[in-house]
C-alpha positions in Angstrom: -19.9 0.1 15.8 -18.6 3.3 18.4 -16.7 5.5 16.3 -14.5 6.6 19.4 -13.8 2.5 19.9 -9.8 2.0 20.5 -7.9 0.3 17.4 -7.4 -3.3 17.5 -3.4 -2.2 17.8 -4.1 0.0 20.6 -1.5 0.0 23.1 1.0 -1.3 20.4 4.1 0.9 20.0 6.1 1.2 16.5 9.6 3.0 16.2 9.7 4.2 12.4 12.2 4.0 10.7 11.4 4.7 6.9 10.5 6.9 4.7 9.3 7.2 0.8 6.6 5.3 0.1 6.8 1.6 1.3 8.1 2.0 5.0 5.5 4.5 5.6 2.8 3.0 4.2 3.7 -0.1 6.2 3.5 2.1 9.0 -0.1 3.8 8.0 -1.5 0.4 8.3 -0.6 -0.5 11.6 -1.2 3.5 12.7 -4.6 3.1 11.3 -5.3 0.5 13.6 -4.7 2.2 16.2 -0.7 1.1 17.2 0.9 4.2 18.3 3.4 5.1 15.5 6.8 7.2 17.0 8.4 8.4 13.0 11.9 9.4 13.8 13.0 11.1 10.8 16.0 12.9 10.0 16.8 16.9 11.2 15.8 18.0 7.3 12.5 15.5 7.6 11.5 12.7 5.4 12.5 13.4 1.8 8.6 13.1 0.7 7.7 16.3 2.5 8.9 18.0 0.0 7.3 15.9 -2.9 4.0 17.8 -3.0 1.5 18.4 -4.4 0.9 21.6 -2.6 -2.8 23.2 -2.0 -2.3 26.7 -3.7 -2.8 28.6 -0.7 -0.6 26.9 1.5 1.7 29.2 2.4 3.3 26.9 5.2 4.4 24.2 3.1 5.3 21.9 5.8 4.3 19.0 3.7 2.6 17.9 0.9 -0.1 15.7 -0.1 2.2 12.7 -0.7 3.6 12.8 2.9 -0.1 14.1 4.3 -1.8 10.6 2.7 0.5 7.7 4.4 1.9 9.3 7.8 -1.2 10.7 8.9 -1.9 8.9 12.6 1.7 9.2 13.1 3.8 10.7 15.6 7.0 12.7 14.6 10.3 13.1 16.3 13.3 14.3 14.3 16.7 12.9 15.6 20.5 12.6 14.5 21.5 9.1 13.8 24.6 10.2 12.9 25.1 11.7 16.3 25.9 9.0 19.3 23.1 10.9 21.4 21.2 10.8 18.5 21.2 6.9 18.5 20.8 6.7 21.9 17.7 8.5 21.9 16.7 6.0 19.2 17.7 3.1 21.9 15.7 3.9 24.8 12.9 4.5 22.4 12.8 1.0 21.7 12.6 0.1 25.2 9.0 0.3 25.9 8.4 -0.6 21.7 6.8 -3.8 20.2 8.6 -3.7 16.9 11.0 -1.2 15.3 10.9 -0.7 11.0 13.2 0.4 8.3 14.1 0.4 4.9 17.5 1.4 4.6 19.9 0.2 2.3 21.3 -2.7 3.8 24.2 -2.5 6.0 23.1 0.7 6.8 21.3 0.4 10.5 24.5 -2.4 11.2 26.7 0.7 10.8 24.8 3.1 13.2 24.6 0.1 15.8 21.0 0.0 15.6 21.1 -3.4 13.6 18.8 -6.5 14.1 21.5 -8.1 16.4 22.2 -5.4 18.6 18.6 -4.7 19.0 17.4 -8.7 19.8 20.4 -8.5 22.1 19.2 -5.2 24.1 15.2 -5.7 23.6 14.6 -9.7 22.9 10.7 -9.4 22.6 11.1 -6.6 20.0 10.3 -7.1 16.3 12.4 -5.7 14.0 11.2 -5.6 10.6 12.9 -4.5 7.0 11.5 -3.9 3.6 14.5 -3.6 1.1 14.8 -4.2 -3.0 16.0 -7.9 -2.9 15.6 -8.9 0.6 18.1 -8.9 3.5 20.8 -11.3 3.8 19.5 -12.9 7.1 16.7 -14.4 5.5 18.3 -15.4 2.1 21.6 -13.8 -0.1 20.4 -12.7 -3.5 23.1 -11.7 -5.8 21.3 -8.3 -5.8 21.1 -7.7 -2.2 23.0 -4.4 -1.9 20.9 -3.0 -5.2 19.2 -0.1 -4.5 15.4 -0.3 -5.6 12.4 1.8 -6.4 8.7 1.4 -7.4 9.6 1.0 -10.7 12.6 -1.5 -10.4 10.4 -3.9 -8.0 7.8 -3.9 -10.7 10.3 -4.8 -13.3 12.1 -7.2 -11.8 9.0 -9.1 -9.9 7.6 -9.7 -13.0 4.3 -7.3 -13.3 5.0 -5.4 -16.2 6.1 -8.3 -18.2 1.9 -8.8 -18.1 1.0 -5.5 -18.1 0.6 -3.6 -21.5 -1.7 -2.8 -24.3 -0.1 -5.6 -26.4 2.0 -8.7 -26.3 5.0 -6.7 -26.8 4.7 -3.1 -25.2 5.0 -3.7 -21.3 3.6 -1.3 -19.1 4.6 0.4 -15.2 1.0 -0.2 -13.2 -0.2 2.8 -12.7 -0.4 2.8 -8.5 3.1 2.4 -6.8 2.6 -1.5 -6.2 6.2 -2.1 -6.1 6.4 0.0 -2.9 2.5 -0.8 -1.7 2.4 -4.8 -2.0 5.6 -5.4 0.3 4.3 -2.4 2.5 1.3 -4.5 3.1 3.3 -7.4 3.3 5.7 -6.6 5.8 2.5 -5.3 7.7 1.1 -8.6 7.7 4.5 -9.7 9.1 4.9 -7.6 11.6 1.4 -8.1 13.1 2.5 -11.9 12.6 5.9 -11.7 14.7 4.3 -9.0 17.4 1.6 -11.6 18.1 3.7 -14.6 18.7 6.4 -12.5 20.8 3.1 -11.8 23.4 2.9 -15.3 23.5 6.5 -16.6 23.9 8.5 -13.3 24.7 10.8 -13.5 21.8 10.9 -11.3 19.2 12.4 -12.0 15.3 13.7 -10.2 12.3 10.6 -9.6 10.0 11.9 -8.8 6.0 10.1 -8.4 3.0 11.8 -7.9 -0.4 10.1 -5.4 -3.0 10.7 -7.7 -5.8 9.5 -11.0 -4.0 6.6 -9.3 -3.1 5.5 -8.3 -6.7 6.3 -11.4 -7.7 4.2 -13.3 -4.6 1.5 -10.5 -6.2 1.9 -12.0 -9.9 1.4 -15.8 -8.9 -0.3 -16.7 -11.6 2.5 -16.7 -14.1 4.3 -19.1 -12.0 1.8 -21.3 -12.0 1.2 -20.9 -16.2 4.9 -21.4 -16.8 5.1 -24.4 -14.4 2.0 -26.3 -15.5 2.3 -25.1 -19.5 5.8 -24.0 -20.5 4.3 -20.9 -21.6 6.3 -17.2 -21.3 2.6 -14.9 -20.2 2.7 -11.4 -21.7 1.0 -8.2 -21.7 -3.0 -8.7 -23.1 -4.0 -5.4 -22.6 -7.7 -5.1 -20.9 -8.7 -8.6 -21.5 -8.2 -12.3 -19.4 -5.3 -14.7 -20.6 -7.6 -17.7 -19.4 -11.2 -15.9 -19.1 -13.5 -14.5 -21.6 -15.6 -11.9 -21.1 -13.3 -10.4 -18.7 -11.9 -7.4 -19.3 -12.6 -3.6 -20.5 -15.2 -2.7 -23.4 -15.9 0.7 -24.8 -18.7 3.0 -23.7 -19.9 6.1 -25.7 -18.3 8.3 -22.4 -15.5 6.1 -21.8 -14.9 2.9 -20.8 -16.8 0.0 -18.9 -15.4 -3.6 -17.5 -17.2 -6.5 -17.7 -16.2 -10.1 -15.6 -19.0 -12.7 -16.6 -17.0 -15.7 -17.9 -18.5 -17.7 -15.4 -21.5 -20.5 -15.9 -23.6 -18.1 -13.9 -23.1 -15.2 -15.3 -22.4 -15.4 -19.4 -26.4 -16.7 -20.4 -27.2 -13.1 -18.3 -24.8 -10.9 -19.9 -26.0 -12.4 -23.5 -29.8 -11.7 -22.3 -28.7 -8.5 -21.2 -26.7 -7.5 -24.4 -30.0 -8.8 -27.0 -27.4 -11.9 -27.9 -29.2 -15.2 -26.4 -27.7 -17.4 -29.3 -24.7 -16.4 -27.7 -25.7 -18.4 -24.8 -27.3 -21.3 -27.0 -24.3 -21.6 -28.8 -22.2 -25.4 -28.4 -19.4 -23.8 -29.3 -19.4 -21.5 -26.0 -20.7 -23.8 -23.3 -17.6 -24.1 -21.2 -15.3 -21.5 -19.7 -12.4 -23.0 -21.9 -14.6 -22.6 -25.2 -15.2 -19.0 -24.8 -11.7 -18.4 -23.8 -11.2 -20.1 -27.6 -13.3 -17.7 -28.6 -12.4 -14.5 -27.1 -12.5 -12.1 -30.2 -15.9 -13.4 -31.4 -17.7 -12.5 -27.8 -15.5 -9.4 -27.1 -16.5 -8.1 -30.3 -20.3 -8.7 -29.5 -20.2 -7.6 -26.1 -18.1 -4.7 -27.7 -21.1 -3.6 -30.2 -23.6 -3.7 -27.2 -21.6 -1.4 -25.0 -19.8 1.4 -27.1 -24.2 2.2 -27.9 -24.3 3.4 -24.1 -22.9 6.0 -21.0 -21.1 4.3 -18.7 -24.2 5.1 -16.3 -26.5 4.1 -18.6 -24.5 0.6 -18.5 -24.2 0.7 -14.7 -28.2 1.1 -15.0 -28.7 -2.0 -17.2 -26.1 -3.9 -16.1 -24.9 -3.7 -12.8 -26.1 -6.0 -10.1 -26.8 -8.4 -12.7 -23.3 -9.6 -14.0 -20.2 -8.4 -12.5 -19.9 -5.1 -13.6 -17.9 -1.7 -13.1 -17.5 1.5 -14.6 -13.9 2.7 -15.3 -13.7 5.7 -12.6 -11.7 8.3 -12.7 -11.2 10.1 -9.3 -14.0 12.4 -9.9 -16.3 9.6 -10.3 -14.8 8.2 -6.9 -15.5 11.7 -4.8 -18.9 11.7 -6.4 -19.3 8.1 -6.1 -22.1 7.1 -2.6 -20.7 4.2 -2.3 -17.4 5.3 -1.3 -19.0 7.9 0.6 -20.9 5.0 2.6 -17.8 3.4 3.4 -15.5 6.2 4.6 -13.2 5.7 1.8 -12.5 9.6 1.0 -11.5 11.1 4.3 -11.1 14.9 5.0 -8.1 15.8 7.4 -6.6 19.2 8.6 -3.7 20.5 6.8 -1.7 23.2 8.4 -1.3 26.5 6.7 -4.3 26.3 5.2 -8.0 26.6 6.4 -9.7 24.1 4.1 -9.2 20.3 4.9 -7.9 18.1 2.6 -8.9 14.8 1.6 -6.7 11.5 1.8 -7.8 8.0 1.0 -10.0 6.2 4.0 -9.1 2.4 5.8 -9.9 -0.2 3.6 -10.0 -2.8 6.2 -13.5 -2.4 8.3 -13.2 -4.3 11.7 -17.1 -4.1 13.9 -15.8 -3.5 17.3 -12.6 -1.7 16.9 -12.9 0.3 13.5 -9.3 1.5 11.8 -9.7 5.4 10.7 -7.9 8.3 10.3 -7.3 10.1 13.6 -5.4 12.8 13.0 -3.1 14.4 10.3 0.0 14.0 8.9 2.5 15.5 11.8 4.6 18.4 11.4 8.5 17.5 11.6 9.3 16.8 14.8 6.2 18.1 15.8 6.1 15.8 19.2 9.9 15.6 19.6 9.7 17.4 23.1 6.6 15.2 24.2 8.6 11.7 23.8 12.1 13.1 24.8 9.5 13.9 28.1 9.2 10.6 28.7 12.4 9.3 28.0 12.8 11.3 31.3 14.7 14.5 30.1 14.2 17.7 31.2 13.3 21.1 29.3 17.0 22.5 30.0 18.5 18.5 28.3 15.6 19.2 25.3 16.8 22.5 24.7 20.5 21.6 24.3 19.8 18.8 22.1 17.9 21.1 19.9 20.7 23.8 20.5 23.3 20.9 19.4 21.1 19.8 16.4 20.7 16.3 17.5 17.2 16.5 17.7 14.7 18.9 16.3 
């Protein structure tokens, strides 16, 4: 694998549009692929650059980790949309651009003229692509369509923390923003869909992706427990609704999880544990018999683990049944595997001579390897290098800057 290989998106151009967390992200993934990724945000910068966390001797404060993690690879050109010129700049952008991606509110691109019908119009083989709280009209009317949404709304609504809790009756926010992350992914998946079949037939389509649909598309298995048994699933804190043992147990350091409800696995994990009647036993033969009698082997496999450190688990255990420590992310900076896989990456940060560290590319590709190429840009940090080759001059640049229509 040649570290210096191109991305797989290389030579693909994105206009972005979004900011928070699940436009950008979006964006990240395609960036880390190599697509060339033009962030137009507004004069005062995406809002996130001012989130933090900050390293305590930055001084700069041009951004924060939150913005640093999912815009690094990006390329960042502040602009007006209020501002006709501002728009236009936008426009001839999306001339030479594969797709273009935003999550405003509804409605709001329409207003500014740089809607998905104006756009197909001007640029038919472009992709345009949405993420929004309930979806965008074009591809289905919700009754909630003009509702704003969040992270924690998508995750309500879709139907994840109606399973997630310590007990039936205490649901639980997941901890990671999935109700920004899943339809970030999503939409991803979409837009590398659309951008491929527009090589092929020269036609380009609008690409949406609702937050909630996506968390719900992410929770599938409840519609497929209600549908096929009636049943309303609820929050079973660490443990499996239909398989047994597979959940969290207790360690005498903190806490372990354990996934062998399988054939396969359960006679190992009771040899392992110093339970082999466990395995002998008619009463657990099946998959469905030790789900009917959950409390019995979580409570074995309980006694067994709660007498050990997590490592001391991970020594007996590991390799030979599913089996994970519960990290925290100290464990995962000191962890080789994640070391092996270039899943902690160090980047630049400006005002500050340390680098930082952001989360690596999950998706591994042989001949054209995603990474992390450079660092989160500074705003408008390469405004002057595009409005170059839009063809303006450094006299036009300047008064646009003078003007504030671009910065």
């Amino acid at each position: 694998m040649s570290r210096d290989a191109a991305g797989a998106l290389d030579g693909v151009r994105i206009v972005d549009l979004t900011q928070m967390l699940a436009g950008p992200f979006c964006t990240m993934l395609l960036a880390d692929q190599g697509a060339e990724v033009i962030k137009v945000e507004p004069l005062d910068g995406d809002h996130t650059r001012i989130v933090g966390p900050y390293h305590p001797d930055d001084k700069l404060k041009a951004f924060g980790g939150y913005f640093a993690s999912v815009n690094r690879n990006k390329k960042s050109i502040a602009i007006d949309l209020k501002r006709p010129e501002g728009r236009d700049l936008v426009l001839r952008l999306c001339e030479g651009a594969d797709a273009i991606v935003e999550n405003y509110r509804g409605g709001v691109m329409d207003r500014l003229g740089l809607g998905y019908e104006n756009l197909h119009q001007r640029f038919p083989k472009l992709v345009y692509a949405t993420i929004r709280g309930f979806g965008d009209w074009r591809t289905g009317r919700s009754p909630y369509t003009d509702w704003p949404a969040y992270d924690v709304v998508a995750q309500a609504f879709g139907g994840v923390m109606a399973i997630t809790g310590p007990d039936q009756d205490t649901p639980m926010k997941v901890g990671p923003g999935v109700g920004d992350l899943m339809p970030a992914t999503m939409c991803a998946v979409g837009i590398v869909s659309a951008i491929l079949r527009a090589h092929k037939t020269g036609g380009g389509q609008f690409v949406d992706v609702g937050m909630v649909d996506a968390i719900l598309s992410m929770c599938e298995r409840i519609v497929h427990q209600h549908a096929y048994t009636g049943g309303v699933p609820v929050p079973e804190g660490n443990h499996h609704p239909l398989l047994c043992p597979f959940g969290m147990f207790p360690a005498k350091d903190g806490h372990v999880t354990i996934a062998a409800h399988a054939d396969t696995h359960f006679p190992v994990l009771c040899r392992l544990i110093g339970r082999p009647d466990m395995a002998s036993d008619p009463r657990l033969s099946t998959v469905q018999d030790r789900r009917a009698h959950q409390d019995e082997i979580i409570a074995a496999v309980a006694i067994f683990t709660r007498q050990h450190t997590k490592q001391e688990l991970l020594t007996h255990l590991g390799g030979q049944v599913p089996f994970a420590p519960v990290n925290d992310v100290r464990d995962v900076f000191a962890n080789p595997h994640f070391a092996a896989r270039d899943m902690v990456v160090s980047v630049p940060h400006p005002g500050i001579d340390p680098e930082m560290k952001v989360a690596g590319v999950a998706i591994k590709m042989s001949e054209t390897p995603g990474r992390v190429r450079h660092r989160a840009p500074l705003l408008g940090e390469h405004t002057d290098q595009y409005l170059t080759t839009l063809g303006l001059g450094g006299a036009e640049i300047a008064r646009l800057r003078a003007e504030k229509i671009v910065v």
